[in-house]
Each structure stands twice: as C-alpha cells, then as structure tokens.
C-alpha positions as CSV (number, residue, x, y, z in Angstrom):
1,X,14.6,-48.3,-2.4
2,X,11.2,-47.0,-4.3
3,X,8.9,-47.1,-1.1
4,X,7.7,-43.7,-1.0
5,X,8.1,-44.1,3.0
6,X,11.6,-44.3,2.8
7,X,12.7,-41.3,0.6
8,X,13.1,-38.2,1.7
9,X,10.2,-35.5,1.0
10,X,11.9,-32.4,-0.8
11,X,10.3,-29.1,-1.5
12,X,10.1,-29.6,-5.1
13,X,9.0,-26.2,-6.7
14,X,10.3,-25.7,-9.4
15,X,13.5,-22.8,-9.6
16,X,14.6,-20.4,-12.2
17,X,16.8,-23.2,-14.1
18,X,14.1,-24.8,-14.3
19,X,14.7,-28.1,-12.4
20,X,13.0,-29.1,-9.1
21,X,14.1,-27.3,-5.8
22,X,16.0,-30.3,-3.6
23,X,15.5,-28.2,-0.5
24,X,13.7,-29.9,2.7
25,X,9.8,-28.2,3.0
26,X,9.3,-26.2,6.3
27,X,7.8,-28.2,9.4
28,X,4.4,-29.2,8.6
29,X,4.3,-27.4,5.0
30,X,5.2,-28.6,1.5
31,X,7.8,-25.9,0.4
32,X,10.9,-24.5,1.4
33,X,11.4,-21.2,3.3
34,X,12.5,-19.6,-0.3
35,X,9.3,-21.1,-2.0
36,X,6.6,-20.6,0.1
37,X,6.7,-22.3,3.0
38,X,7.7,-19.4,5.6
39,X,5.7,-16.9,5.7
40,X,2.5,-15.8,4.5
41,X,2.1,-12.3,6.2
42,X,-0.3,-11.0,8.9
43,X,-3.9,-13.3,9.0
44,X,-5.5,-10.4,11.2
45,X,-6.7,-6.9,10.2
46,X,-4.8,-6.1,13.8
47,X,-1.5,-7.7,12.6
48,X,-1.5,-6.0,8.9
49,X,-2.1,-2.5,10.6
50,X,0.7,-3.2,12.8
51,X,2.8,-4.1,10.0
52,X,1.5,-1.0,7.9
53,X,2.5,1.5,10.7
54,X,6.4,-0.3,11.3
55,X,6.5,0.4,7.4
56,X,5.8,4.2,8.2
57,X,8.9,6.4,8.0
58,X,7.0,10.1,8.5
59,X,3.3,11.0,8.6
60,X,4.6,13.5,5.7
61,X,2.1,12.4,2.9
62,X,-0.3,10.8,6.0
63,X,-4.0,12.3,4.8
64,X,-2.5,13.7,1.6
65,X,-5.0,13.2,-0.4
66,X,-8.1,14.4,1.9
67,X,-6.0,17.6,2.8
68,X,-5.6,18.3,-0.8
69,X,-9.8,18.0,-1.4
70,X,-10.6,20.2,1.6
71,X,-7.6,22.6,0.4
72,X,-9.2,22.8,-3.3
73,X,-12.9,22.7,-1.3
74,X,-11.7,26.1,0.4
75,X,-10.0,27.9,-2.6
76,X,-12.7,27.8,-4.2
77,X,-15.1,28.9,-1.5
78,X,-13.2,31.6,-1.5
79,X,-13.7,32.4,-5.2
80,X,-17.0,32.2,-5.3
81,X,-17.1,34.8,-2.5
82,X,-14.7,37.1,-4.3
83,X,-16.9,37.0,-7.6
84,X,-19.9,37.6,-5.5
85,X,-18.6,40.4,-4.2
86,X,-17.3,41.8,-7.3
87,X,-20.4,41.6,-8.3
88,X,-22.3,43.2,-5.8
89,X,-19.9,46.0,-5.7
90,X,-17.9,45.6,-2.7
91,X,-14.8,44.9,-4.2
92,X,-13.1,46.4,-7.1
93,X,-10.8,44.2,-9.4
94,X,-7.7,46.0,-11.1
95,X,-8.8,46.1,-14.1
96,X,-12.2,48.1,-13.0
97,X,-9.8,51.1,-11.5
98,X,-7.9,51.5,-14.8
C-alpha cells in the first residue's frame, strides 16, 4: 500500500486552511486547474496583443498620454508667440489700453 506507483498523484499545493489541495494535477502538469496548472497566459507577443485588444472596451483614453504632450507642446507654442508679439508691439494686452 506505500509503493509510490500505486497511489494516486494529487495536486498538493497548499490552500487557504492551510492543508494540502487533494485535487488531481492537470494532464501532464503537477497542479490543479485552481493552482496553477491551467493556464499560464499568451507565450507570444502576437497572442498577448490579441488578448490586450479583446480587453479593449473604447479607444477613449487610447494615446492619452501622447495627445496630452503634443496638446501642452502647442499651448505653449502659442504663448510664446503671444509674448513675442506683445513685445514687438503687435498686440496689445488689456491691461496696456487701460
């Protein structure tokens, strides 16, 4: 009855009581599906993109972060030009005409 051939290979990882998992391991892995033995995501750079865009629900905040550079890149383009101008004398503020 102790010949290791004999008894049955359980998953054995260890749950949240704290005793051993008694679950059978997945086909050809040590672990049950709750443990480990499932899945282990995507192994491809094609299968994780795939997964990324499933997990897409808008393009809302797509490119946020770039649009928000070029936005703050443009503002203060603009500025610049503004005080140039100012400057120069082509434009007059508000508190010049008072």
């Amino acid at each position: 009855m102790n010949d290791p051939a004999q008894t049955p290979i359980r998953c054995g990882a260890k749950t949240r009581s704290g005793v051993p998992c008694a679950k059978f391991p997945i086909e050809g892995k040590r672990r049950c599906r709750l443990y480990g033995g499932l899945s282990a995501g995507p192994r491809t750079p094609a299968g994780r993109a795939a997964i990324s865009t499933a997990n897409t629900k808008h393009g809302r905040y797509k490119n946020w972060r770039e649009r928000q550079a070029k936005e703050r890149y443009y503002m203060s383009e603009i500025k610049r030009v503004i005080r140039e101008a100012i400057g120069v004398g082509l434009l007059h503020t508000a508190a010049q005409t008072l």
